[in-house]
VODRENPA-248265 format. One record per residue (C-alpha): residue in three letters; chain; x, y, z. Coordinates in steps of 0.5 Angstrom, whole numbers, plus 500, padded with zeros to 3 digits. Layout:
REM VODRENPA-248265
<rec type="Ala" mol="A" X="X" Y="Y" Z="Z"/>
...
REM end
This chain:
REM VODRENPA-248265
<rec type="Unk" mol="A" X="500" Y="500" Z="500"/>
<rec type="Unk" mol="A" X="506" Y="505" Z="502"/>
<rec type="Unk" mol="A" X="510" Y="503" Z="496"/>
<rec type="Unk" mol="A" X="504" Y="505" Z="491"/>
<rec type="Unk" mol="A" X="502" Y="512" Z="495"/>
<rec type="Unk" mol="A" X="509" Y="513" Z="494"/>
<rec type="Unk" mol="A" X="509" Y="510" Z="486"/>
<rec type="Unk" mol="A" X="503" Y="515" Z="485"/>
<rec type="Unk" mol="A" X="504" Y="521" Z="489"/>
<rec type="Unk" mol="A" X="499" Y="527" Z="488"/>
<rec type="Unk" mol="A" X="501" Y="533" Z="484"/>
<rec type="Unk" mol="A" X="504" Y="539" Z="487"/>
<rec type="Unk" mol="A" X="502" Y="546" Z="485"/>
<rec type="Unk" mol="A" X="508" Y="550" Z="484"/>
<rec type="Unk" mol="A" X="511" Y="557" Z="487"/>
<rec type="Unk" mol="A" X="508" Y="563" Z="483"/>
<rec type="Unk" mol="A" X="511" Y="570" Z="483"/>
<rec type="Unk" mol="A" X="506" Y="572" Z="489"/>
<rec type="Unk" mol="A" X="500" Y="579" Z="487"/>
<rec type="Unk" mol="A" X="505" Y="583" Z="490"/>
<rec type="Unk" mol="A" X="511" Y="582" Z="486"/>
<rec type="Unk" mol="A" X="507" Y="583" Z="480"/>
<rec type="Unk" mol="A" X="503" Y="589" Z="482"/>
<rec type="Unk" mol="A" X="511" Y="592" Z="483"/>
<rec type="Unk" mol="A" X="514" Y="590" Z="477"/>
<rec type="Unk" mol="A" X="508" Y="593" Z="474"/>
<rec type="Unk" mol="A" X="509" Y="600" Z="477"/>
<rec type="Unk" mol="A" X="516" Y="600" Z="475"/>
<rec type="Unk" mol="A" X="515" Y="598" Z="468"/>
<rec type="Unk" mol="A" X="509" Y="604" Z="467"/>
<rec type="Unk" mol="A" X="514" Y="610" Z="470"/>
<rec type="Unk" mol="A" X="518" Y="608" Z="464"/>
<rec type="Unk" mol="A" X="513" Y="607" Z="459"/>
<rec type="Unk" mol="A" X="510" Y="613" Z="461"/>
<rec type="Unk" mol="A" X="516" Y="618" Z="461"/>
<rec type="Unk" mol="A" X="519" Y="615" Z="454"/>
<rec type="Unk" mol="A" X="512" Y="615" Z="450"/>
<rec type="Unk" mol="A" X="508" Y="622" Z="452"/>
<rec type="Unk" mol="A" X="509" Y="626" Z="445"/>
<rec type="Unk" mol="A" X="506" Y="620" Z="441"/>
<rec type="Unk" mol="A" X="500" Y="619" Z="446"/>
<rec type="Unk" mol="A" X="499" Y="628" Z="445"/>
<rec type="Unk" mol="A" X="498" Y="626" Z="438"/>
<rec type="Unk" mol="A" X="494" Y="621" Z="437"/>
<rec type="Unk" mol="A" X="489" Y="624" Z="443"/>
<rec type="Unk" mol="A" X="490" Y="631" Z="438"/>
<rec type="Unk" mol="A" X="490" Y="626" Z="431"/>
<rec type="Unk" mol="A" X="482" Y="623" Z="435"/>
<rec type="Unk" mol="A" X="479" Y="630" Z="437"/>
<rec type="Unk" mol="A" X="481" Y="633" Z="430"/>
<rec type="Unk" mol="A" X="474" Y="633" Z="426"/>
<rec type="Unk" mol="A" X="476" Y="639" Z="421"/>
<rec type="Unk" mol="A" X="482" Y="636" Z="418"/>
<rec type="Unk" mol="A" X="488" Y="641" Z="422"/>
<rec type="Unk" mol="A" X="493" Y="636" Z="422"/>
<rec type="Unk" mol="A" X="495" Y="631" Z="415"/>
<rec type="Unk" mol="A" X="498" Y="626" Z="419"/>
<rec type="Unk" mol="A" X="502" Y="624" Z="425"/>
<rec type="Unk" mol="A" X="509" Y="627" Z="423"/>
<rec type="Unk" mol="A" X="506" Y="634" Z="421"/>
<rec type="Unk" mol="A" X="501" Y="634" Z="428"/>
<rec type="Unk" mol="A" X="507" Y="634" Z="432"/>
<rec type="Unk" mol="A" X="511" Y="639" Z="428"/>
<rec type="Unk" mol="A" X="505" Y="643" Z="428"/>
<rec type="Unk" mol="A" X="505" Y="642" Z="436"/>
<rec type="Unk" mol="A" X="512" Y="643" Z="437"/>
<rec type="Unk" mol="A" X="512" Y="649" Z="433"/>
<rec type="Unk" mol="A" X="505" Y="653" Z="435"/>
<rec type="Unk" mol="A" X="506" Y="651" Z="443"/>
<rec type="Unk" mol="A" X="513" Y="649" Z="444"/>
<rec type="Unk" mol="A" X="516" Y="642" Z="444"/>
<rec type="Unk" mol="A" X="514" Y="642" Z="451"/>
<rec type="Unk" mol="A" X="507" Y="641" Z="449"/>
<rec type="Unk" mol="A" X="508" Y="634" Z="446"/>
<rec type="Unk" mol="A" X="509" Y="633" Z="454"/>
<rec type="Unk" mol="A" X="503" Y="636" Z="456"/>
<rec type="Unk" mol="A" X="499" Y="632" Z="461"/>
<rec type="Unk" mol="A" X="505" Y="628" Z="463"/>
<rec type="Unk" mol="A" X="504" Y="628" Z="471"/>
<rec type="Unk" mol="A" X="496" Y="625" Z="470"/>
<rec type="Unk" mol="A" X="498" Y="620" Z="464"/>
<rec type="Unk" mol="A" X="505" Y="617" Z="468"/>
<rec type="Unk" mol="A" X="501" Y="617" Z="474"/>
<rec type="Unk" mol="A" X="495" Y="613" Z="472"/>
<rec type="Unk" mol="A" X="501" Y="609" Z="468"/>
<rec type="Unk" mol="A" X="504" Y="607" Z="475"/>
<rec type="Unk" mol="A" X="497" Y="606" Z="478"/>
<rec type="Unk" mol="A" X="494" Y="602" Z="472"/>
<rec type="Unk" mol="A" X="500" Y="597" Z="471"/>
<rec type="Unk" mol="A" X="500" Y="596" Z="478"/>
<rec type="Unk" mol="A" X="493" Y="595" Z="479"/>
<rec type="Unk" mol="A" X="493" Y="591" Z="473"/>
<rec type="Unk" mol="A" X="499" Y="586" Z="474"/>
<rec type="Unk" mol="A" X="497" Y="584" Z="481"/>
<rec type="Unk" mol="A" X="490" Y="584" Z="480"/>
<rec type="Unk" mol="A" X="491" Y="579" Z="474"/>
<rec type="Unk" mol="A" X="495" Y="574" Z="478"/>
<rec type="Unk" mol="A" X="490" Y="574" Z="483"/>
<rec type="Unk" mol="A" X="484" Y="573" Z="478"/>
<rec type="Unk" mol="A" X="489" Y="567" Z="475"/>
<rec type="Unk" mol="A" X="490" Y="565" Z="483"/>
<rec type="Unk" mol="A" X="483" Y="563" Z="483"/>
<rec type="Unk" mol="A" X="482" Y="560" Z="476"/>
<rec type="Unk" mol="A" X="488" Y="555" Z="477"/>
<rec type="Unk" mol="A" X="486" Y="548" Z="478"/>
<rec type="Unk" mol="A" X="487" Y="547" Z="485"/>
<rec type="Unk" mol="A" X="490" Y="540" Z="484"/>
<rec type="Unk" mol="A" X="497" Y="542" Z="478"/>
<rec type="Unk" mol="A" X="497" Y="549" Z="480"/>
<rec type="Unk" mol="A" X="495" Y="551" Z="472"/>
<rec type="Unk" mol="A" X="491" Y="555" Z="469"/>
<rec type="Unk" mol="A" X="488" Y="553" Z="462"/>
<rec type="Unk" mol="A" X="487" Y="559" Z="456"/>
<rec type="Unk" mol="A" X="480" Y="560" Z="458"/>
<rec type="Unk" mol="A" X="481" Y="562" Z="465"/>
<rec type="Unk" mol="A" X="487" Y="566" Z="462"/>
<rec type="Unk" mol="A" X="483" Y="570" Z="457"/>
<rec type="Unk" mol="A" X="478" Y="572" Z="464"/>
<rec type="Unk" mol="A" X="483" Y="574" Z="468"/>
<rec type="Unk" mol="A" X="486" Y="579" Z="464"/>
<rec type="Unk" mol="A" X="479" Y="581" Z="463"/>
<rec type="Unk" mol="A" X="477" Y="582" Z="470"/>
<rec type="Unk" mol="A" X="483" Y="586" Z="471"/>
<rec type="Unk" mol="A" X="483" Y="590" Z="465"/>
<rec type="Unk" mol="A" X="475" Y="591" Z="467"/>
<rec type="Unk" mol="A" X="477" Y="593" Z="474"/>
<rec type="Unk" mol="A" X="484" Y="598" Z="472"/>
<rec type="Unk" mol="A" X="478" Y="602" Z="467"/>
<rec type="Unk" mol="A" X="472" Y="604" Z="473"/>
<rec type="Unk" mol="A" X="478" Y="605" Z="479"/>
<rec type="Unk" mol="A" X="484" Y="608" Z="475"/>
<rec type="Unk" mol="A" X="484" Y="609" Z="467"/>
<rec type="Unk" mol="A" X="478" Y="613" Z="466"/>
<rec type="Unk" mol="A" X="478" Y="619" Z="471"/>
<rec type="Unk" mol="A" X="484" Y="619" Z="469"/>
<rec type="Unk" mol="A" X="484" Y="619" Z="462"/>
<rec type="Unk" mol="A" X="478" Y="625" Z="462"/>
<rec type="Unk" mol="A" X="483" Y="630" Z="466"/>
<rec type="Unk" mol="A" X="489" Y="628" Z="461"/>
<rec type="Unk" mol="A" X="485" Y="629" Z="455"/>
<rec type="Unk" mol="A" X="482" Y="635" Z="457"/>
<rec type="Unk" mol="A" X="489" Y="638" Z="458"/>
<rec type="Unk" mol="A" X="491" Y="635" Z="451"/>
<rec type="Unk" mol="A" X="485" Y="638" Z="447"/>
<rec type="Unk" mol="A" X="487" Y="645" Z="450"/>
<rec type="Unk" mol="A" X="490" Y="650" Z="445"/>
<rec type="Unk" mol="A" X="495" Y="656" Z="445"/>
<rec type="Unk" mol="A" X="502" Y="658" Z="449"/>
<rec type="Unk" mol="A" X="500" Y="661" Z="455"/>
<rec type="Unk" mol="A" X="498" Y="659" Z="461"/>
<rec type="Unk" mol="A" X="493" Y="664" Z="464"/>
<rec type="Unk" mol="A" X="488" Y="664" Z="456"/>
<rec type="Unk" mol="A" X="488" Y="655" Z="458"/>
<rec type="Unk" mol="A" X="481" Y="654" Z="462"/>
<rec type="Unk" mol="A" X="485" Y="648" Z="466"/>
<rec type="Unk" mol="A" X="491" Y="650" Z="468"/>
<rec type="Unk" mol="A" X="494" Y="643" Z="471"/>
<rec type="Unk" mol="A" X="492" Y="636" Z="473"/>
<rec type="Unk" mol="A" X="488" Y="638" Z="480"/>
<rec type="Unk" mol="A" X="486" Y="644" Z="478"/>
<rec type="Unk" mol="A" X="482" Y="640" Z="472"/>
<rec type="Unk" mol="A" X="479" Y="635" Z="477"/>
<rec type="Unk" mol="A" X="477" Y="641" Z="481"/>
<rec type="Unk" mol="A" X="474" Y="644" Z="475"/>
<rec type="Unk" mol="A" X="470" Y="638" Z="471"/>
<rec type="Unk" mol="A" X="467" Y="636" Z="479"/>
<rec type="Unk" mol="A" X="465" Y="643" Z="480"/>
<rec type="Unk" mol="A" X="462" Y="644" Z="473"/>
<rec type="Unk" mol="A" X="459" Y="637" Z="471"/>
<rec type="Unk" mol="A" X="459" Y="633" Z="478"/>
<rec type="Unk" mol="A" X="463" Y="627" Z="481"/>
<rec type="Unk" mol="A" X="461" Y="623" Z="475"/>
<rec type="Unk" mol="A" X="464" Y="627" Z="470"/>
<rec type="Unk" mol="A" X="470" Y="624" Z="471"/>
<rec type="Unk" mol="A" X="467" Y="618" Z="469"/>
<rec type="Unk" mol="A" X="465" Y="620" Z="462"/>
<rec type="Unk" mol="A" X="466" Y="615" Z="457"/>
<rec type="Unk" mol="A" X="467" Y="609" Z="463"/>
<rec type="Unk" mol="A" X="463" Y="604" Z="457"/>
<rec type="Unk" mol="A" X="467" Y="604" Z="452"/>
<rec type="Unk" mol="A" X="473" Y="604" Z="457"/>
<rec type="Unk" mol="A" X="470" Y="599" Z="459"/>
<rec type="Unk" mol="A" X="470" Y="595" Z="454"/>
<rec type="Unk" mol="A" X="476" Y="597" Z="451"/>
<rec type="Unk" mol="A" X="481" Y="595" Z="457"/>
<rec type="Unk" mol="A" X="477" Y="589" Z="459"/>
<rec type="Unk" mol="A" X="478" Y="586" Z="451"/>
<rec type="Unk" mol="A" X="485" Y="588" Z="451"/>
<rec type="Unk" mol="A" X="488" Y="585" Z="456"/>
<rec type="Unk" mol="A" X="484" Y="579" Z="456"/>
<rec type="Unk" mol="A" X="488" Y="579" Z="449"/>
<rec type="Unk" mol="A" X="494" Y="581" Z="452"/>
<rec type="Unk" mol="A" X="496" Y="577" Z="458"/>
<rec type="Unk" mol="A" X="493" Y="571" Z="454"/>
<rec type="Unk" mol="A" X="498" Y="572" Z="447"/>
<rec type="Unk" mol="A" X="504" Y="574" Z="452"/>
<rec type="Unk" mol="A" X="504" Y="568" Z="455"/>
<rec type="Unk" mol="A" X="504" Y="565" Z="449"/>
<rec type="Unk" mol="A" X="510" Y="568" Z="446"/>
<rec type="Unk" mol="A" X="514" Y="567" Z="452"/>
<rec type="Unk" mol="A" X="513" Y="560" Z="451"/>
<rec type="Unk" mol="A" X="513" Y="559" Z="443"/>
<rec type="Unk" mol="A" X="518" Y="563" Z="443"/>
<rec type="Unk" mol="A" X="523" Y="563" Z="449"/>
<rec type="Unk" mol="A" X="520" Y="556" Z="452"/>
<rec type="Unk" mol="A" X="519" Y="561" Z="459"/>
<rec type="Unk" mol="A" X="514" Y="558" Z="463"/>
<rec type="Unk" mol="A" X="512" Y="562" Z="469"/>
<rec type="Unk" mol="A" X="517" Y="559" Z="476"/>
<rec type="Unk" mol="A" X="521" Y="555" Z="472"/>
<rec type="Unk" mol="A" X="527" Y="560" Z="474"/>
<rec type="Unk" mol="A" X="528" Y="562" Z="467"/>
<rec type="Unk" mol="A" X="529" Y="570" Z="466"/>
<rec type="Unk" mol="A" X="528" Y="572" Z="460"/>
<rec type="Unk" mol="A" X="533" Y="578" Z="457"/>
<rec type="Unk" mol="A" X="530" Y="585" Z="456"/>
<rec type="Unk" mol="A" X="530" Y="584" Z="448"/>
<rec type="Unk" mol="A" X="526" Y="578" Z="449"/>
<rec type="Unk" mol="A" X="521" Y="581" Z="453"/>
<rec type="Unk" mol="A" X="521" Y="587" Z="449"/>
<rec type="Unk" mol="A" X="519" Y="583" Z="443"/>
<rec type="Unk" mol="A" X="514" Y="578" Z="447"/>
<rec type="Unk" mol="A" X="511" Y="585" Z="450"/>
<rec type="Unk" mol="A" X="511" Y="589" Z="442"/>
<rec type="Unk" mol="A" X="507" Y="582" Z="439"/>
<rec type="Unk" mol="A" X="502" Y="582" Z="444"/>
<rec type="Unk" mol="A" X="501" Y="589" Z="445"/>
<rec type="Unk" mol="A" X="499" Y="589" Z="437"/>
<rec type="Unk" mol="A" X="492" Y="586" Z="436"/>
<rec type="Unk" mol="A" X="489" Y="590" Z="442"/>
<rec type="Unk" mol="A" X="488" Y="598" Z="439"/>
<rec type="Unk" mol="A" X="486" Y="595" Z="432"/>
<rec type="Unk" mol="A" X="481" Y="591" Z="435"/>
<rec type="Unk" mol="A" X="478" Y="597" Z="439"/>
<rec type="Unk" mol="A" X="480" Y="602" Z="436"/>
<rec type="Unk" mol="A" X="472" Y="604" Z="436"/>
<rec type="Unk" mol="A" X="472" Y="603" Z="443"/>
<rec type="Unk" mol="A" X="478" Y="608" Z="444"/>
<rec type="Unk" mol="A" X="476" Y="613" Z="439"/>
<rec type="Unk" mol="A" X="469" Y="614" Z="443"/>
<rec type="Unk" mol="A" X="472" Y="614" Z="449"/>
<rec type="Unk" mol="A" X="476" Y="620" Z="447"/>
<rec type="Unk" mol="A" X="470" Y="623" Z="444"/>
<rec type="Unk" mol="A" X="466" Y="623" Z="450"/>
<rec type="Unk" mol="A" X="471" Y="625" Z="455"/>
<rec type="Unk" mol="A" X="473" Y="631" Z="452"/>
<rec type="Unk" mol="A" X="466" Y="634" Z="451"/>
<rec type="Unk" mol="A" X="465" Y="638" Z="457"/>
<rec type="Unk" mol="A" X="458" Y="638" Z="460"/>
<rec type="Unk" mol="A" X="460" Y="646" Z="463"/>
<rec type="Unk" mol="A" X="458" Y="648" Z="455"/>
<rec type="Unk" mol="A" X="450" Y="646" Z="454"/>
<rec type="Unk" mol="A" X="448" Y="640" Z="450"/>
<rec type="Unk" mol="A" X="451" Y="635" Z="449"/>
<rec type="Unk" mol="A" X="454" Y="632" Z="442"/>
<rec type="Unk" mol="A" X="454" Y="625" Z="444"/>
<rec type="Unk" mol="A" X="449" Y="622" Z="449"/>
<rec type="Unk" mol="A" X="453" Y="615" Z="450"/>
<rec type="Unk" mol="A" X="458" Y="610" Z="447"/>
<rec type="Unk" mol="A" X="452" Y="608" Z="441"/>
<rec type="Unk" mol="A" X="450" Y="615" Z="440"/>
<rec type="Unk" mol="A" X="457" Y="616" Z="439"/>
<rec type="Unk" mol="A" X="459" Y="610" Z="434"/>
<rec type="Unk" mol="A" X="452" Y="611" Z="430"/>
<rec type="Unk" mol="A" X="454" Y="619" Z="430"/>
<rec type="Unk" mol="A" X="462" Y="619" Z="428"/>
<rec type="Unk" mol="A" X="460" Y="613" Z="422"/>
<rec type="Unk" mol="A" X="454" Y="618" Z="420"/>
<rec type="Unk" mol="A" X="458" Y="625" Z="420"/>
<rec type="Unk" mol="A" X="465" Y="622" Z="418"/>
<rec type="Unk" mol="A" X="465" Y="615" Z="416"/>
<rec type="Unk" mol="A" X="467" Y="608" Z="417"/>
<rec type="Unk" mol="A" X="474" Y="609" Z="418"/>
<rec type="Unk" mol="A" X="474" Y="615" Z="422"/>
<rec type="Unk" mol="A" X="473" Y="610" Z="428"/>
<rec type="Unk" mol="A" X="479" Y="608" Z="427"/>
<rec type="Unk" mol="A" X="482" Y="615" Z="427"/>
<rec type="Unk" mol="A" X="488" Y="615" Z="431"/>
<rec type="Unk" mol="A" X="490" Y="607" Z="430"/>
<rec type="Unk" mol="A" X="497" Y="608" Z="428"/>
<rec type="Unk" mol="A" X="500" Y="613" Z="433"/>
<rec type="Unk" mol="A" X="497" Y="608" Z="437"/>
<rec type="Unk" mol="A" X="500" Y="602" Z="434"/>
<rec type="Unk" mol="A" X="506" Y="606" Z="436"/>
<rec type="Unk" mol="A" X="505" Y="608" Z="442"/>
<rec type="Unk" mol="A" X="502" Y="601" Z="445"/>
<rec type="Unk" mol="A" X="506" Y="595" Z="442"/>
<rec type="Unk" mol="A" X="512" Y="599" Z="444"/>
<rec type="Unk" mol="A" X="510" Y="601" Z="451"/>
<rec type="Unk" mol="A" X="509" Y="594" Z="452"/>
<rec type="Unk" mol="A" X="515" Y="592" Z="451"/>
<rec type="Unk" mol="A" X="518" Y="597" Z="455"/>
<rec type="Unk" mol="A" X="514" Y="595" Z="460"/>
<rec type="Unk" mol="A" X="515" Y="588" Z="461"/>
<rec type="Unk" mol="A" X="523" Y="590" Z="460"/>
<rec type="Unk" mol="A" X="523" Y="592" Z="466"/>
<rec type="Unk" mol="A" X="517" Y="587" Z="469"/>
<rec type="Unk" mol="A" X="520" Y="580" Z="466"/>
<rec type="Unk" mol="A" X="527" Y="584" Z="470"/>
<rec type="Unk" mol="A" X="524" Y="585" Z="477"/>
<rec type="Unk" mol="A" X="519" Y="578" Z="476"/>
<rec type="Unk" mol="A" X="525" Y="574" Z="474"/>
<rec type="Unk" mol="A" X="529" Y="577" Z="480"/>
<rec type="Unk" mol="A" X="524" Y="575" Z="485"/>
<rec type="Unk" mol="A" X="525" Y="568" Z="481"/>
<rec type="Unk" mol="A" X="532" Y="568" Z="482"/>
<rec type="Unk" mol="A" X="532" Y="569" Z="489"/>
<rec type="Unk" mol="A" X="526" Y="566" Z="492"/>
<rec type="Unk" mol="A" X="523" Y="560" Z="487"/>
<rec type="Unk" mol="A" X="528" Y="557" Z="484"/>
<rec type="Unk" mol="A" X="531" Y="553" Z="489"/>
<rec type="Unk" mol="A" X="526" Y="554" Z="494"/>
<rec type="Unk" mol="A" X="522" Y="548" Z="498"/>
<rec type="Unk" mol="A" X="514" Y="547" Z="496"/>
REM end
């Protein structure tokens, strides 16, 4: 009987980098992402909010930016967008490794593909109600303003916008666009955690707690592929998104009533692919932000692997 229990022994779940350790990675990783990749994301929102044709294009938006308000500007809501990046990645990270804590199979300690593509989900849900949009709403608002000087600008930085939007549209006017957001965080990272993972086993043969880290370049190019498939995917999403939070409830009726009214009034006044607009500054923005955010994520992760996992007793 002993020798048959010891034939067979029941399998044992690995050691998983914990919550914690992810939330961290993340975090680092946004700080970086956000400092590097400013200017593109100032284009893309000027590129998406711009509905008489100003701009020809992503290369003569920044210069026109640059020129007309100062190089500076290609930084404008830095502090709010770096700020949500941090909040976001580590809210993101931590709560998709609780979410795939749950959908584990208790017994081996793996999770199938499914469980994966509903974790990332969830996480991608949560980060859009409680970081992303009162966020984004008040780093749009300070993108979308135009000129040199500060005393003709209505926000004059990020507090004072979240001031101004509660005073003049309430509480909830920091929530304008939590549909589409919803939508578009929710469906991205359930594609992306899911595809990175994928790339990090096709390609490098990296599985998570096996003790292996990955070199900077290799996540660099799993973080890039994985990032790719999100904005195309919900480029509507995103476009709507922007659209909603950047009208001001302060200044009478407003053009959009909702994510639907949106989508059926943007096809109806500028076309099919005018919810798409921005779709390349955003290619270029985000499968780049991606790879350096899990650069510095897969060094910290595979840090805590190397010190505490790989030799450590289950």
């Amino acid at each position: 009987m002993d020798n048959k229990r010891e034939q067979n022994p029941s399998p044992v779940p690995k050691k998983t980098i914990p919550p914690y350790m992810k939330a961290v990675s993340g975090s680092l990783g946004g700080v970086v992402e956000a400092c590097c990749l400013q200017p593109i994301d100032v284009i893309k929102t000027r590129l998406q909010l711009d509905t008489t044709g100003t701009y020809r294009g992503i290369i003569h938006c920044g210069g026109t930016v640059a020129r007309t308000e100062g190089v500076r500007a290609l930084w404008k809501g830095l502090t709010p967008f770096a700020t949500h990046l941090t909040l976001k990645y580590t809210l993101r990270m931590g709560s998709n490794a609780v979410f795939q804590s749950a959908f584990k199979d208790s017994k081996t300690g793996k999770i199938s593909n499914q469980g994966r593509l509903m974790a990332g989900f969830g996480a991608g849900v949560l980060e859009a109600l409680a970081i992303v949009t009162p966020f984004e709403v008040v780093k749009i608002r300070l993108q979308q303003q135009r000129g040199l000087s500060p005393e003709l600008l209505k926000y004059k930085g990020p507090v004072h916008c979240a001031r101004m939007i509660i005073r003049e549209e309430g509480l909830f006017g920091l929530w304008a666009g939590a549909a589409p957001t919803v939508m578009r965080n929710g469906t991205n990272q359930a594609a992306m955690f899911t595809a990175k993972n994928a790339f990090d086993v096709l390609l490098w043969k990296k599985h998570e707690g096996d003790g292996k880290v990955l070199q900077p370049w290799q996540s660099m190019i799993s973080g890039f592929l994985a990032g790719t498939a999100g904005p195309v995917c919900t480029g509507p999403f995103d476009v709507v998104k922007t659209r909603l939070m950047a009208q001001s409830r302060g200044g009478g009726e407003l053009k959009y009533k909702g994510m639907v009214h949106a989508i059926r009034t943007i096809y109806a006044e500028e076309g099919l692919l005018a919810l798409w607009k921005g779709l390349l500054p955003r290619l270029m923005r985000i499968p780049p932000g991606q790879a350096i955010m899990w650069a510095v994520a897969d060094q910290v992760t595979g840090f805590y692997e190397r010190r505490y996992l790989r030799n450590a007793p289950l």
